[in-house]
Kinemage of the C-alpha trace (Angstrom):
@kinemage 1
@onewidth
@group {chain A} dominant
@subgroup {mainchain}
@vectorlist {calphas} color= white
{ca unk a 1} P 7.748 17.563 5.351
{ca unk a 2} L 7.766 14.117 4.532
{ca unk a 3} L 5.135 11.397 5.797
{ca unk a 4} L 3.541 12.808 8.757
{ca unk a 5} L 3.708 9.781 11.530
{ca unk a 6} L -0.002 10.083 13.209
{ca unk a 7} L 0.443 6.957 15.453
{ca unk a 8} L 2.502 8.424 18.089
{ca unk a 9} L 5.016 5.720 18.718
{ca unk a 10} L 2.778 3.041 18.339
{ca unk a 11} L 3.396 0.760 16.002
{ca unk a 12} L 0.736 -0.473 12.845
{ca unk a 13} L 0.108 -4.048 13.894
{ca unk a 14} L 0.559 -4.443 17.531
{ca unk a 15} L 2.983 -7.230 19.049
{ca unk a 16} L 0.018 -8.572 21.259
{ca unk a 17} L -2.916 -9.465 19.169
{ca unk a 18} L -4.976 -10.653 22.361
{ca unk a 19} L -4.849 -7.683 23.278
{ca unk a 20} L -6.635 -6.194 20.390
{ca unk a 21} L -8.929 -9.273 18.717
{ca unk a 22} L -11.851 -10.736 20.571
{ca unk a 23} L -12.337 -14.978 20.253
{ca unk a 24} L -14.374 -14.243 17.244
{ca unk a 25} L -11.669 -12.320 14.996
{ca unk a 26} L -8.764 -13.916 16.304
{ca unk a 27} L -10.788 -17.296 15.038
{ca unk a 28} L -11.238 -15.370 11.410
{ca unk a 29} L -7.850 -14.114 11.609
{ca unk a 30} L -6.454 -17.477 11.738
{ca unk a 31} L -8.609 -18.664 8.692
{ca unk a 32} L -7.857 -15.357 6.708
{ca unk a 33} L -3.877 -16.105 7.537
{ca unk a 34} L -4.269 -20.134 5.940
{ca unk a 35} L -5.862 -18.159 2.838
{ca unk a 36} L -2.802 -15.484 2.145
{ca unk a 37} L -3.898 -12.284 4.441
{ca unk a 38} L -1.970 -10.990 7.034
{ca unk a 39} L -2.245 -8.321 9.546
{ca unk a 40} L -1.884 -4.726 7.805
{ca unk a 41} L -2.466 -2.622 10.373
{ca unk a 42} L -5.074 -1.922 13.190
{ca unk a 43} L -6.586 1.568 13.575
{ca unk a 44} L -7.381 2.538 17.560
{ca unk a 45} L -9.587 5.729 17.452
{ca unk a 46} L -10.349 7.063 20.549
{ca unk a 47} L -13.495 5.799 22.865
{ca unk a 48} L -14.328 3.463 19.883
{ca unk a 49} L -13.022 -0.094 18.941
{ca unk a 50} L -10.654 -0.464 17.031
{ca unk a 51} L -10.414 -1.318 13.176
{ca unk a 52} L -8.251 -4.514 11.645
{ca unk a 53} L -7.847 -4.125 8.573
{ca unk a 54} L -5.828 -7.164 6.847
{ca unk a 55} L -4.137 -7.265 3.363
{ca unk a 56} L -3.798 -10.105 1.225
{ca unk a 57} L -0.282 -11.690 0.395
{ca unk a 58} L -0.626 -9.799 -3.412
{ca unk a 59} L -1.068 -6.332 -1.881
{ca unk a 60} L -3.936 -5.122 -3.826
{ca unk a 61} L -7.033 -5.948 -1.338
{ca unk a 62} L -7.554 -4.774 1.675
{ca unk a 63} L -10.533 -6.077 4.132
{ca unk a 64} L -11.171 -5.348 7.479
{ca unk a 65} L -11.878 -8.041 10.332
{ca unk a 66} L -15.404 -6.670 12.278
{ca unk a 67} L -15.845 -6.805 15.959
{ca unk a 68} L -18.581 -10.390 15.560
{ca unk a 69} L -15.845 -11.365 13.695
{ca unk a 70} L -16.773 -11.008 9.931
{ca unk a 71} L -14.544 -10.213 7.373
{ca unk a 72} L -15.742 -7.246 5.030
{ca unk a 73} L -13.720 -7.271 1.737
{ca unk a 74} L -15.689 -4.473 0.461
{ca unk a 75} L -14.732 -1.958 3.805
{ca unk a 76} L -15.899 2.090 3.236
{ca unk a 77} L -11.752 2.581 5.098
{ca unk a 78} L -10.250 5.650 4.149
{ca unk a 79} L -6.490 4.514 3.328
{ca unk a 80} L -3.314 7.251 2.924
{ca unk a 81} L -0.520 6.209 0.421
């Protein structure tokens, strides 16, 4: 079996940010995406909020955008390759 697809139909970065981000990370977001780092993918576990992680334009950091709106380069985010 090759790459089992855990997100059901649903796809890594949603169409809708709004719908995701609150006023505080969609302002970060928009500073993060003037530096290089874009939208990797966002991580919707069940009764909790959900994780943003973003990746920078080189592909070798990964940080993840926190609900005040903080951006943690240094994230404890399990990744799969």
């Amino acid at each position: 079996m090759t790459g089992l697809e855990r997100r059901h139909g649903k796809p890594a970065v949603p169409p809708d940010l709004k719908d995701i981000l609150n006023q505080e990370q969609m302002r970060t977001y928009h500073t993060m995406q003037g530096c290089g780092w874009r939208m990797y993918f966002v991580r919707r576990p069940l009764f909790q909020e959900p994780t943003v992680a973003l990746i920078n334009n080189e592909g070798t950091r990964v940080g993840v955008l926190e609900q005040e709106g903080h951006f943690d380069m240094e994230p404890l985010l399990e990744l799969r390759n």
